[in-house]
N, C-alpha and C positions, 0 to 999 in steps of 0.2 A: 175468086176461083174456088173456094169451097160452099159456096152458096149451093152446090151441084149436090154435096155430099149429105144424104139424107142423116138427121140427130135420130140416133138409136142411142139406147142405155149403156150400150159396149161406148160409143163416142163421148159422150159425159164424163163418163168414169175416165178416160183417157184424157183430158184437156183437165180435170183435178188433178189429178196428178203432175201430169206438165206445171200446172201454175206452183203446188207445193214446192217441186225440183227447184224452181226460178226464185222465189222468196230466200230458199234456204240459202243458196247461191251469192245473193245480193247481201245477206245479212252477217254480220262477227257471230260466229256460233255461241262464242262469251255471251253478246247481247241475246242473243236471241234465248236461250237457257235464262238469264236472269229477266228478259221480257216474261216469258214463261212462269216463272214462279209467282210475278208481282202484279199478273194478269190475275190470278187468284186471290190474289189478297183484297181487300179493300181498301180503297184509297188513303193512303197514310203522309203525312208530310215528313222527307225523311231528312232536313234540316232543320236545325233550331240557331235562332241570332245567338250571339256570344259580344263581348267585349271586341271595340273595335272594327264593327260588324262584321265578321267574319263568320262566314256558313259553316260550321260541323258537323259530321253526320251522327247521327244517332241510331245505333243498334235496334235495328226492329226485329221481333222472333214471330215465328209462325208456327203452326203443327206441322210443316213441313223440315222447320229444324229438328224436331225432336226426330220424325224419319229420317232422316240424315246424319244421327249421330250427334247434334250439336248440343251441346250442356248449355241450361239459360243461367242469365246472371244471378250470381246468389245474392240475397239478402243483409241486408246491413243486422248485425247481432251486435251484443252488449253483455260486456263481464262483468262480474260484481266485485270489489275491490278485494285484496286480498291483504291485509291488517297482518297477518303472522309478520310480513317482513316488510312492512311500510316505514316508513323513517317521515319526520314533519321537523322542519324548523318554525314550525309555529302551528299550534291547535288550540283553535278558539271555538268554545263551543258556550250557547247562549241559553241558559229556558228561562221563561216566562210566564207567570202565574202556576208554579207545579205545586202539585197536589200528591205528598206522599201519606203509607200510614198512618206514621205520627207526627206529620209536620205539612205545613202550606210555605212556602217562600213564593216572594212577589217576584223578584229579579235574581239571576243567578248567572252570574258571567266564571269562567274557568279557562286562562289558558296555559296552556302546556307548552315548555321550549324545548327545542330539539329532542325530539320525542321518538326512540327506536325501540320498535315493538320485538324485531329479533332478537335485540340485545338484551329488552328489558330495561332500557333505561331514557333515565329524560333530566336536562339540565336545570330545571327551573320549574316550580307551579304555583301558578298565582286565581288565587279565590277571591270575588268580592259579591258580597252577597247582600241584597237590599232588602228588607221586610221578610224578616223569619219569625215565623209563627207555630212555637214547640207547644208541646203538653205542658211542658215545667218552666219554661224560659221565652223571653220574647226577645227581640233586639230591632233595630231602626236597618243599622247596617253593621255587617263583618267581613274585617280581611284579614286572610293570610296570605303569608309570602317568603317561598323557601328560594333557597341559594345553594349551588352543586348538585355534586351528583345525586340523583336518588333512582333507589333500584326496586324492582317491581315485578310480580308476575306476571307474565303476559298472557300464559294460559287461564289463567284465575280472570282475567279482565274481557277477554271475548268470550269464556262460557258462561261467568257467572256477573258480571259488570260488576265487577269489586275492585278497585284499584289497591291492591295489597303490596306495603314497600316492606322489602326485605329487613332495610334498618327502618326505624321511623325517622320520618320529618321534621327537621326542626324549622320551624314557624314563628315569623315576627306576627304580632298579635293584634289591630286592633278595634272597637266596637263602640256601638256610639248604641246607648238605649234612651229614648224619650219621656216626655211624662206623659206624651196622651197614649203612648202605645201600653208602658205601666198600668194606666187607669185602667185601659179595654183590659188588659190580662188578669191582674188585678179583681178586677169586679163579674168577670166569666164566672157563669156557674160552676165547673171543675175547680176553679182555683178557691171559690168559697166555700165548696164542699171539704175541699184538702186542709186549709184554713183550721173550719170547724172543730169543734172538740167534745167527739164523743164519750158518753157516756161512761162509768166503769171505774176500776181502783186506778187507772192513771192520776183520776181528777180527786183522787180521794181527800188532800188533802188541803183542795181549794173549796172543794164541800164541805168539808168540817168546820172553815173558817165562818159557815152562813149559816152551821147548823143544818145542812142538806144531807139526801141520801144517796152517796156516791152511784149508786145502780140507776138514778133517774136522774144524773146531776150531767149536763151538758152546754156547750156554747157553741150557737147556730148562728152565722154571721152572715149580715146582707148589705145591700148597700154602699160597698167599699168606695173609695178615694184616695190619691198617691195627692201630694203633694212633696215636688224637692224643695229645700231648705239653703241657708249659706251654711259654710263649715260641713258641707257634705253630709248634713241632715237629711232627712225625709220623716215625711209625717202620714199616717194610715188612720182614714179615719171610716168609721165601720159602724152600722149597728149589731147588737149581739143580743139575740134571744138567749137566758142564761135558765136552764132545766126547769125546775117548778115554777119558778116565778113568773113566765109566759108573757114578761112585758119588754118590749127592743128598748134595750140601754145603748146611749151613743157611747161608743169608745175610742180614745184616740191614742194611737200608738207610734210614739216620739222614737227614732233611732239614728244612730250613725252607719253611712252605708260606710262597709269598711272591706278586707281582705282579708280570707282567711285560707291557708291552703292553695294560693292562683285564684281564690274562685270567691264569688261578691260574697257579703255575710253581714249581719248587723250585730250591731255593739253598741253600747251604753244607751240601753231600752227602758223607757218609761210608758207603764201605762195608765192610761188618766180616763175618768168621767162626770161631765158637767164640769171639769175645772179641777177635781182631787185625781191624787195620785190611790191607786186601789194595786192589791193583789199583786206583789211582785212575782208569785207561782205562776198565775196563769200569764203573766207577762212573757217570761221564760218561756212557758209552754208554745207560745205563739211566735216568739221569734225562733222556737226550733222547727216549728213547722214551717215554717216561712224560708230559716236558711234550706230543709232539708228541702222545697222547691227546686231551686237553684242549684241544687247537688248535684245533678248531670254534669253540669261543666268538670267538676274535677271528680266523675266517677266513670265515665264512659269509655269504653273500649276500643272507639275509634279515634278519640281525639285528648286529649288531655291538657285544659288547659292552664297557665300560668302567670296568670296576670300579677304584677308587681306595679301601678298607678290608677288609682280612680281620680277622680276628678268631676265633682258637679256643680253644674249652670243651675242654678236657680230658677225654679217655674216653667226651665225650657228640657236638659238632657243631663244623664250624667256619661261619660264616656271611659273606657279602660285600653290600657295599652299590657303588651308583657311581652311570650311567647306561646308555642303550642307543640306537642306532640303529637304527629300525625301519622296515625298506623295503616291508616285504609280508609278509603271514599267508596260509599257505597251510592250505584246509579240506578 
């Protein structure tokens, strides 16, 4: 029956519309508003599997949230820890192969018991340290190991890494030093320069004994070797270029490692060449340079120690037990 009614652009426009009216009619206005928006979008998959296969929907955002008012999800962030008021019932901290200054250590373990940084205090600090390599001193291994309370600045520790205790530490002590680590420290160039004995009126009166002229009169040492002994001997055996005479004399220097002050020292020193005993001056002279090496241990400001036992293994270590004074760790 309309086949009669001729199509004019007014009749068009009028059946679009009819069809719009009927659509809107037949459909949830909800659906059709969210048809509407996701007609726009590109194809999205707006589930993801989960545990026990179970479908969840997953948050999709558009530019058309941000017209809408909709805030997008914010970003996962990360805060950095905050040390004024941390508290640790254990802190273990490890380095390996460090290289300071004045010193190389191989292994360096350090831990801390109950450890509050508000308070400034911590129950217990235990050090054990494997191949230390000083200017003046060498060692295989060393421990210390405090008991109670010990108190500490906390602001000194996170601006300056100085572990500063209010009283000092008192520390069980002990150190195990070898004979090949001896020989290498030993026969270094530094420690044969320090060795040496320059020129000048120190030597005055072991040039006199040869007829020599104290201003050109010196002993230049190369060569060195430790050997340990029984009865807690040790033997240094060394060539010595001695001032005018320009020829290396072997020299071997016999001693008791012994305690002086906490801290290693030699006593009842002989110095011998080719088989004679020579020059008890410059004997002396050599074992003062020799203890004043190992003077750090009982002259240093951060640690002060006190050994009361040596003890040496023959061929192999000799080893010290005592305590320590411990004022500050510097990191």
């Amino acid at each position: 029956m309309f086949s009669c009614i001729k199509n004019t652009p007014a009749l068009q426009a009028l059946i679009l519309a009819l069809t719009i009216c009927v659509a809107c009619c037949l459909t949830d206005p909800a659906q059709a508003k969210k048809k509407k928006n996701t007609d726009q979008l590109p194809a999205t998959d707006l589930t993801t599997p989960t545990l026990g296969n179970t479908m969840m929907p997953v948050p999709v955002t558009s530019p058309l949230d941000a017209l809408n008012g909709a805030q997008p999800p914010s970003a996962p962030h990360f805060e950095f820890l905050d040390l004024s008021s941390a508290k640790f019932d254990k802190l273990d901290l490890d380095l390996v192969n460090s290289r300071f200054s004045n010193a190389q250590i191989d292994k360096l373990h350090i831990t801390a018991t109950n450890m509050d940084f508000r308070a400034g205090v911590l129950k217990g600090l235990s050090i054990d340290t494997s191949g230390g390599h000083f200017q003046d001193f060498v060692f295989d291994r060393l421990t210390l190991d405090t008991q109670g309370d010990l108190n500490f600045n906390p602001n000194l520790l996170q601006s300056s890494k100085v572990l500063q205790f209010l009283t000092p530490a008192e520390a069980t002590v002990f150190a195990v030093v070898s004979q090949d680590s001896l020989n290498a420290f030993i026969n270094s160039p530094r420690t044969l320069e320090k060795l040496s004995v320059k020129a000048g009126k120190s030597v005055g009166m072991i040039a006199s004994l040869i007829g020599a002229n104290p201003a050109s009169f010196g002993v230049t040492l190369s060569d060195a070797s430790v050997a340990l002994q029984n009865d807690n001997h040790i033997a240094i055996g060394t060539k010595a270029t001695v001032g005018i005479i320009g020829v290396p004399l072997p020299l071997e220097l016999t001693a008791k490692l012994d305690l002086a002050n906490g801290w290693v020292a030699f006593s009842d020193t002989h110095l011998n060449t080719n088989g004679q005993e020579i020059s008890p001056q410059l004997s002396e002279m050599l074992v003062k340079k020799m203890n004043g090496l190992a003077g750090w241990g009982s002259k240093s400001e951060d640690i002060q120690f006190g050994f009361s036992e040596i003890k040496v293994i023959p061929g192999k270590q000799f080893m010290m037990r005592g305590t320590a004074r411990i004022n500050r760790l510097r990191f």
